[in-house]
C-alpha positions as CSV (number, residue, x, y, z in Angstrom):
1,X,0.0,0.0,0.0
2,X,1.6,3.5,-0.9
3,X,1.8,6.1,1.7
4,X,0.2,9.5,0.8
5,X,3.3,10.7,2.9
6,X,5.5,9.1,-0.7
7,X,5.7,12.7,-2.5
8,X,5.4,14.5,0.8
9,X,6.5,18.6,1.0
10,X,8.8,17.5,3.9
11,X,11.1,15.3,1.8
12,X,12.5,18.1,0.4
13,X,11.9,21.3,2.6
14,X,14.4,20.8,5.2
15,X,17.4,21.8,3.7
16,X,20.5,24.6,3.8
17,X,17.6,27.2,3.1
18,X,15.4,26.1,6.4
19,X,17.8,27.8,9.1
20,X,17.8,31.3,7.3
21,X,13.9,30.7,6.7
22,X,13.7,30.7,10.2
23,X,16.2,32.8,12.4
24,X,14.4,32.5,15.7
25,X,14.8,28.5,15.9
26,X,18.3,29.2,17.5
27,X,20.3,27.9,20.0
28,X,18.9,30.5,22.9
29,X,15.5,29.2,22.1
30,X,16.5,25.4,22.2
31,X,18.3,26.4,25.9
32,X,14.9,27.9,27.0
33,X,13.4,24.4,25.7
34,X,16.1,22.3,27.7
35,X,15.9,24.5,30.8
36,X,12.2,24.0,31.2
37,X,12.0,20.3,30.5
38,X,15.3,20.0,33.5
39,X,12.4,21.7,35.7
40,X,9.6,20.5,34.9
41,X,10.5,16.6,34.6
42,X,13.2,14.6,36.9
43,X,15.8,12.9,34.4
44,X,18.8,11.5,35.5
45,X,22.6,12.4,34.7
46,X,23.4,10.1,31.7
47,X,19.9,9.4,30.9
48,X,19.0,8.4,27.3
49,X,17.0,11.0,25.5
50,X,15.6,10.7,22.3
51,X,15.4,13.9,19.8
52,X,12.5,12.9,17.7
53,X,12.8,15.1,14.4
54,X,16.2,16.7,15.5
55,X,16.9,19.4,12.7
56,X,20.7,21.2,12.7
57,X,20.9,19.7,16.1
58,X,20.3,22.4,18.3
59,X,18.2,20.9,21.0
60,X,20.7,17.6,20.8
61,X,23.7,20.1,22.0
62,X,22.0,21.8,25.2
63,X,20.7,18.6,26.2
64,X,23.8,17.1,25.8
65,X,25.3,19.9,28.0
66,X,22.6,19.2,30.7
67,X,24.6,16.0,30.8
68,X,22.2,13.5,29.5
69,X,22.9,11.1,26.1
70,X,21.0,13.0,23.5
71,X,20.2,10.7,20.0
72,X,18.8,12.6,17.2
73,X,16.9,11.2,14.8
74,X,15.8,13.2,11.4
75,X,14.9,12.3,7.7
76,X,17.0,15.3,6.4
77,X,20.6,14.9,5.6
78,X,21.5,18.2,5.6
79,X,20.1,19.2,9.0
80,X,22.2,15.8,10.4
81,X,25.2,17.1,8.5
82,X,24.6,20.6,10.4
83,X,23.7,18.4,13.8
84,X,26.6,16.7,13.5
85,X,29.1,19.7,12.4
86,X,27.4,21.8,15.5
87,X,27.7,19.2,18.0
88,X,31.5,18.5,17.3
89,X,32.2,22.0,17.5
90,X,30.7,22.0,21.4
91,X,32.9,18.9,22.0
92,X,29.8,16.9,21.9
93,X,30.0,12.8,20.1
94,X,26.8,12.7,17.3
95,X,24.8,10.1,18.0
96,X,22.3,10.8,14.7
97,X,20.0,8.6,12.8
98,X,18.7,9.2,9.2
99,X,15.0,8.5,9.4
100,X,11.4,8.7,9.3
101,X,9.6,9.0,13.0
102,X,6.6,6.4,11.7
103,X,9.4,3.7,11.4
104,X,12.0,4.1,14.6
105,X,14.8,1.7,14.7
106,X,14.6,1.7,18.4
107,X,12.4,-0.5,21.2
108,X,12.1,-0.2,24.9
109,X,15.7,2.3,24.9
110,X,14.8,5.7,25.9
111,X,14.5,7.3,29.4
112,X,12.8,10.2,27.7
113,X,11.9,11.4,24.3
114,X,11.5,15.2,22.9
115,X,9.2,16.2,19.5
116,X,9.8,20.3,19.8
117,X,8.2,22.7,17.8
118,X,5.4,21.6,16.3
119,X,7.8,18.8,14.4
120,X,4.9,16.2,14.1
121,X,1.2,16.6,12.0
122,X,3.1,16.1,8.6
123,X,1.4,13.3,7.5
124,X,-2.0,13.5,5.6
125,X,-4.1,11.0,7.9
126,X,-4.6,10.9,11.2
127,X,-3.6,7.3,11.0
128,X,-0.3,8.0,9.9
129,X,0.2,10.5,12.4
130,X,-0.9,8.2,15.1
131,X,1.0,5.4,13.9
132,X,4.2,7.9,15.0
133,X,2.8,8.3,18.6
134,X,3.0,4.6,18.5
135,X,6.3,4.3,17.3
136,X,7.3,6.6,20.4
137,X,5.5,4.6,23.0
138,X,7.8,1.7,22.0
139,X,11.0,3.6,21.8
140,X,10.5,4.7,25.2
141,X,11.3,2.2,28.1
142,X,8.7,1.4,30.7
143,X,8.5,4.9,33.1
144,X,9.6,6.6,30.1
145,X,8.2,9.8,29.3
146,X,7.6,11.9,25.9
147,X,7.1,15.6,25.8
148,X,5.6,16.8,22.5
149,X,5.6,21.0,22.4
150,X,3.0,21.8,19.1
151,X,1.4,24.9,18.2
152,X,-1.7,25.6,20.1
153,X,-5.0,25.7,17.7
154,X,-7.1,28.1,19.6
155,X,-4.2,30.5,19.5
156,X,-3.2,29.7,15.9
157,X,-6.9,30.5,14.5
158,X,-6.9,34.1,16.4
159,X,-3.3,35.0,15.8
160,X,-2.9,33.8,11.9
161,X,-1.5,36.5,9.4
162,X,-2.4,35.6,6.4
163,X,0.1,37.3,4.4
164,X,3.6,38.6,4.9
165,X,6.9,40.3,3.0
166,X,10.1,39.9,5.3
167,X,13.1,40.1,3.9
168,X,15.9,38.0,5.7
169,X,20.1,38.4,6.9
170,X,21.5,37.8,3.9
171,X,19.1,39.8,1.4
172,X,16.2,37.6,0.6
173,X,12.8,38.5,0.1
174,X,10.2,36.4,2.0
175,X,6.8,36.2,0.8
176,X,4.9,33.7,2.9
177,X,1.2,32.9,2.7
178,X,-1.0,31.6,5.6
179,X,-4.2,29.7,5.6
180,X,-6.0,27.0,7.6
181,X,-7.6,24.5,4.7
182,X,-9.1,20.6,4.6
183,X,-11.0,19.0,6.5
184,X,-9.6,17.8,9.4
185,X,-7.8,21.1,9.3
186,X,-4.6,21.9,8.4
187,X,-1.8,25.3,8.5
188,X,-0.8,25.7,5.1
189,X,2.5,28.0,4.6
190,X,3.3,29.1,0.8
191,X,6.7,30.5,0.8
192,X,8.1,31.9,-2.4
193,X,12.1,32.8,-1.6
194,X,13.5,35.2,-3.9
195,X,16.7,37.6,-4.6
196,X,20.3,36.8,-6.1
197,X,20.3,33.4,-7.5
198,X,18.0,32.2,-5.2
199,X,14.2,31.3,-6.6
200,X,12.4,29.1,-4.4
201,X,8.6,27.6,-3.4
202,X,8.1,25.9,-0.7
203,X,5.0,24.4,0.5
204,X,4.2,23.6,4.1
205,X,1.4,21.6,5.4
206,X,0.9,20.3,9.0
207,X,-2.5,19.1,11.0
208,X,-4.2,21.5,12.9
209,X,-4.8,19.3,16.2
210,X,-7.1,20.2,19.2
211,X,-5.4,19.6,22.5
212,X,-8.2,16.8,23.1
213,X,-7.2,15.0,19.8
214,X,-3.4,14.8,20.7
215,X,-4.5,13.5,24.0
216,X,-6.9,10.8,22.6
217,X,-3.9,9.7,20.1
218,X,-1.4,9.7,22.9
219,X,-4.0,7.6,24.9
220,X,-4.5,5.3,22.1
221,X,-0.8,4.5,21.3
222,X,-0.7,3.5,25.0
223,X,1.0,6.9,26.6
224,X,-1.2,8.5,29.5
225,X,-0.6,12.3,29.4
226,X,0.0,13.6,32.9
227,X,1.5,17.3,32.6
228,X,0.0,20.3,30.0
229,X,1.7,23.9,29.5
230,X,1.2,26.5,28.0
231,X,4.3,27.5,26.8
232,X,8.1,26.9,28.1
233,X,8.1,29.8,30.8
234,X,6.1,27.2,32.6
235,X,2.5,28.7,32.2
236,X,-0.8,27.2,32.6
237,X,-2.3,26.0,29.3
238,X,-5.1,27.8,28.3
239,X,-7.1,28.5,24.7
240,X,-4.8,31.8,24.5
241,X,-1.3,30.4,24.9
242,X,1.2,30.0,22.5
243,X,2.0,26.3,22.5
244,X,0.4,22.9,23.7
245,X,2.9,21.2,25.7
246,X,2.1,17.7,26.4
247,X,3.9,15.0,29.3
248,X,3.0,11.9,28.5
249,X,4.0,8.7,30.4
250,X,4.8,5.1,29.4
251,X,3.3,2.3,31.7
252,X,6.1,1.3,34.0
């Protein structure tokens, strides 16, 4: 059976392009991220985490400072070539795998897994998507836990612009359009990258999930959600906050 994920946008999206696309993804934010999961959840010094959807590495490296064994896993080559480039720079050993986060190569290894930034929803179907969850429930060992950080629907239906012009560091123009299409929803991003020799369109396309729905799919792939923010300053979730932070637990 083919996969409606076999000609999918984010085969090809994540490349040398994404990291000037997006400025802000940086190595300050990923500390934030890292300092906020030390707080909020009790891991131990040496502990086995697992990146899920690692990008240039930038979580993998404060995570790896915080003194715990950081694997990345990612289905671009060029982000793991940045990853692993970045982390040898800090004094850091990669520990990367090339690959898709339906199919992990791993069972019953992980202390804790990580999915930041909204790094999940890809697929088309729900059933795809969930089959990912799954995937993570039997990565993780018994008492493991998974925190998944995704945008937060309410907020993204009142704070969407639909259009915008930004031009970036090194001189390109950025024209992105926004929209929420389909049923089940999704966020749509059409980026057309111009200026020098650079002419690009990209097309991004991730699932608009209710908080309710990723808990039901965490539920179902056999995780039992037992912590909720807001955002990583620690905040209460609510229908106005920026991101949907989710703890879920593996049966011990």
């Amino acid at each position: 059976m083919t996969s409606s994920a076999d000609n999918a946008w984010y085969k090809t999206a994540f490349d040398s392009l994404y990291p000037i696309l997006y400025p802000h993804r940086n190595r300050a934010d990923a500390l934030r991220a890292v300092r906020f999961l030390r707080n909020q959840i009790p891991t131990r010094q040496g502990g086995l985490v697992l990146d899920l959807c690692c990008g240039a590495g930038r979580h993998l490296v404060e995570l790896s400072a915080a003194g715990l064994r950081a694997v990345g896993l990612d289905l671009s080559r060029p982000m793991l070539e940045s990853a692993a480039r970045d982390l040898e720079t800090q004094g850091f050993d990669p520990m990367l795998v090339q690959g898709s986060m339906d199919r992990l190569p791993f069972r019953n290894a992980f202390d804790l897994a990580v999915n930041f930034f909204t790094s999940f929803g890809y697929f088309e179907t729900d059933e795809e998507n969930g089959a990912v969850l799954r995937e993570v429930a039997q990565a993780l060992q018994p008492g493991g836990r998974f925190i998944i950080d995704y945008m937060n629907a309410p907020w993204v239906r009142a704070t969407l612009v639909p259009h915008s012009v930004e031009q970036t560091a090194t001189k390109l123009q950025v024209d992105t359009r926004r929209s929420i299409e389909g049923q089940p929803p999704r966020v749509v991003k059409r980026i057309k990258v111009s200026g020098g020799r650079v002419e690009r369109q990209i097309v991004e396309s991730v699932r608009l999930f209710e908080r309710s729905e990723l808990t039901s799919m965490l539920e179902q792939a056999g995780l039992r959600v037992a912590g909720t923010w807001g955002d990583f300053d620690g905040r209460v979730y609510g229908e106005m906050a920026p991101r949907c932070i989710l703890m879920a637990e593996k049966p011990a």
